[in-house]
N, C-alpha and C positions, 0 to 999 in steps of 0.2 A: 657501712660507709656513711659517711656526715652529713646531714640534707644541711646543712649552715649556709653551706652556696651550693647552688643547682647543679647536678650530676650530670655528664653527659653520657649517654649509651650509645652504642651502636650494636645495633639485633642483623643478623644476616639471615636472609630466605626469607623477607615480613611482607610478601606481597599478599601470603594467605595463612589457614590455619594457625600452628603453634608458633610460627616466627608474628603474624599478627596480631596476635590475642597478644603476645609478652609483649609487644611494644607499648598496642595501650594501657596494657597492665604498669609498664611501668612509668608509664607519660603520665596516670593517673595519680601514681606514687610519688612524683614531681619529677621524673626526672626527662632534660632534655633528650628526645630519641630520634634519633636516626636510623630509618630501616631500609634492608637494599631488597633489590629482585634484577634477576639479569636483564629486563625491556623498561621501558619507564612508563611509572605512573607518577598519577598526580598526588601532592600530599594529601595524609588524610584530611578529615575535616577537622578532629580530634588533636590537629598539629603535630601529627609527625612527619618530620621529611624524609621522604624516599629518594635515593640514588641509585643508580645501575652500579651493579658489582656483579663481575662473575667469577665465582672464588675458585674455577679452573685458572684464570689467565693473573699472572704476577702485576703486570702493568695494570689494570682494573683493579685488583686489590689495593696497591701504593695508591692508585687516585681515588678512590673512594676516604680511604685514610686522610690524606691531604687535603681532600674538598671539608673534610668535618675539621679536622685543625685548622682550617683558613678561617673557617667559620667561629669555632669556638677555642681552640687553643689548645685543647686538653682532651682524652679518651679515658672517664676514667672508667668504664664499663663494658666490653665486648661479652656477648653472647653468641656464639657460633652456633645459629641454626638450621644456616643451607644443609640441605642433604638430599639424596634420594633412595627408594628401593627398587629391592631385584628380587622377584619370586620365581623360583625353579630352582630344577637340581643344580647342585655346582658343577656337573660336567655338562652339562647344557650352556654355560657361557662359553667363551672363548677369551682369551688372555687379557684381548683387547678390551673386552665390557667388563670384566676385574678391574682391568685397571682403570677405565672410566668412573666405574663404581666408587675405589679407591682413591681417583684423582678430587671428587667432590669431597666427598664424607671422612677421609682422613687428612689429604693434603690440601685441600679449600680449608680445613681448621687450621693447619700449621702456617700456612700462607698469609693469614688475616693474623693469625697470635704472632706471627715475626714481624709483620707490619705496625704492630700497635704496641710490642715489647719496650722499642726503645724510648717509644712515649712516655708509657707510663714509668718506667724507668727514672726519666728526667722529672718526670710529676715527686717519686718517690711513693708511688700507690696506685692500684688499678686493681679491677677483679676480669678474672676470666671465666666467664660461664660455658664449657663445653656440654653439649646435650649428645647424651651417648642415650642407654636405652638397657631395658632389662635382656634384650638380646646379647650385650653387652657382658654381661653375666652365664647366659645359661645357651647349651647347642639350640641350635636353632634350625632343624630337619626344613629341606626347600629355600630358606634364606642362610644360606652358610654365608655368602660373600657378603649381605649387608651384614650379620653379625658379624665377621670376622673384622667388618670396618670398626666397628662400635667397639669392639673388645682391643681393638687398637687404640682407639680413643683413651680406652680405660686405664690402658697402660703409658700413652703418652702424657696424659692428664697429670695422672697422679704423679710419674715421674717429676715433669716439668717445672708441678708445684714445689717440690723441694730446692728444686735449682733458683727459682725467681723467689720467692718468700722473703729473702733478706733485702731484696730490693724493694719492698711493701707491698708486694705483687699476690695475690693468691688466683689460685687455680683450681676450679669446681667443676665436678662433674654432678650435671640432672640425668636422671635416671625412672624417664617416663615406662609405663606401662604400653600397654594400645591406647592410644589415643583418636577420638569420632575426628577423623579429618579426610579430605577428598581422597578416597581410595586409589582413581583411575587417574589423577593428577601425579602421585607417589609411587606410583608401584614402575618398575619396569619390567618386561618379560624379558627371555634369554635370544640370546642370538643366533641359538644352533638346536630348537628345541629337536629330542631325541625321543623316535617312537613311543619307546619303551618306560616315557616317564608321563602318559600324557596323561594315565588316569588320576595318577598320584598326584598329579600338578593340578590336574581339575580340580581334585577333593583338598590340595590345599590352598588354592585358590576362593573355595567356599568357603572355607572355614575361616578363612582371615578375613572376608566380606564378612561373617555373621559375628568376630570379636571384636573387630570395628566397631561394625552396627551399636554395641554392648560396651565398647569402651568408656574411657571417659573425655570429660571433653575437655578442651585444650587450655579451657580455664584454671583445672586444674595445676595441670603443665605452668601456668604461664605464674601462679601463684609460689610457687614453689622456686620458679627462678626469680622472682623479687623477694624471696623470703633469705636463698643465698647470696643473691646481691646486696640486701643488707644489714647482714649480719655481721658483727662484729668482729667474732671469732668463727668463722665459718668452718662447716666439717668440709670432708672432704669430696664426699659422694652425698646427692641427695635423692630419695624416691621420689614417684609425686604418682599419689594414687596409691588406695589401699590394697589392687593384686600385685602392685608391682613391689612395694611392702613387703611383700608374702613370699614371691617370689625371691626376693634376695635372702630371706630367713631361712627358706626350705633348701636354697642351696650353700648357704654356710655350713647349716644343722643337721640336715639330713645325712642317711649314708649316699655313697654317690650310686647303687645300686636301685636304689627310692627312686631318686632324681631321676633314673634314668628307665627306670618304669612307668612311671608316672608323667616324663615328656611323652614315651611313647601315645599312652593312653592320650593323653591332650590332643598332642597332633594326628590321632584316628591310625596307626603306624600298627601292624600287625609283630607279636610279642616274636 
């Protein structure tokens, strides 16, 4: 996208972590940013304005949208990074915390991309950065429902972009590995946890504490979304982070036999 005159973004979920680190990443890269969190804070120091947005509710979506055109005119930038997780089994939720889960991380992205469609529409240009996840890609044993959110994404994404692209519009999917961010701020437990899953819930419980620990950090992540923000001819899916690289390779390439040997092994899953 053209720095000739100054861009403007809007980053969702940038009270902390990955929605933080990309806004100064891209405030640093000149562009005006706008970040939300559902409670309000005060801007950074660094100059980005923070607004309340909660990408469950329509009416907060439209005014978050309208507070930054009032202000500047133009969105040519969205990065959808509100989200949240859910670790345990899939039958340890109940309908309602799917669809909680689902109402954030798939329809909080559709809600803010219809909001800001018809902007950039009338601009005749816009980039849409969705942050899906290598979950996104590959089963995901104890997080079935956030991956199944992300693989929604992957699919909505990609879709989408074919449909808006004539309108100057593109549509990108980041595609973070584990990324070092607040574990107990992110995760949520299940609603209905079930005897019979507790050990297994502990031990993946542990293990997603120690690839955290080991991930990378959010800088990464936040590089990665100013690298497909402005690019010219953007692809369509981006990694960010070399397991998450890896991971996309081993599940194009491999047989799915591999793959699925090999998740076990990961996830400590007896053969």
């Amino acid at each position: 996208m053209s720095k000739k005159e100054r861009c403007i973004a809007l980053v969702t979920g940038a009270s902390s972590g990955i929605g933080l680190v990309t806004a100064q990443a891209l405030q640093r890269d000149g562009y005006r940013v706008f970040g939300t969190s559902r409670r309000p804070m005060p801007d950074t120091p660094d100059g980005i304005t923070m607004l309340i947005c909660d990408v469950i509710d329509d009416q907060s979506v439209e005014s978050v949208v309208d507070e930054v055109l009032s202000r500047e005119g133009r969105i040519d930038l969205l990065v959808n990074n509100a989200g949240i997780g859910l670790l345990g089994g899939a039958e340890e939720s109940t309908t309602t915390q799917a669809k909680a889960v689902f109402d954030v991380n798939v329809f909080g992205t559709i809600r803010m991309t219809n909001a800001v469609l018809p902007v950039m529409r009338r601009q005749r240009r816009g980039r849409i950065i969705n942050l899906s996840s290598i979950l996104g890609l590959i089963p995901a044993p104890y997080n079935a429902l956030y991956a199944s959110t992300k693989h929604a994404i992957e699919g909505y994404s990609e879709s989408l972009d074919h449909e808006v692209r004539t309108h100057g519009i593109r549509v990108v999917l980041v595609e973070p590995g584990v990324t070092r961010t607040a574990f107990e701020e992110n995760i949520t437990r299940p609603d209905r946890p079930l005897a019979v899953y507790d050990a297994v819930r502990a031990s993946a419980e542990t293990l997603m504490r120690e690839i955290v620990a080991k991930g990378d950090a959010p800088e990464v992540v936040a590089e990665t979304i100013v690298r497909a923000a402005n690019a010219a001819l953007p692809k369509r899916r981006y990694t960010a982070g070399k397991a998450a690289g890896q991971v996309r390779f081993l599940r194009r390439f491999l047989p799915e036999s591999l793959v699925d040997k090999s998740l076990r092994k990961f996830n400590r899953l007896p053969d």
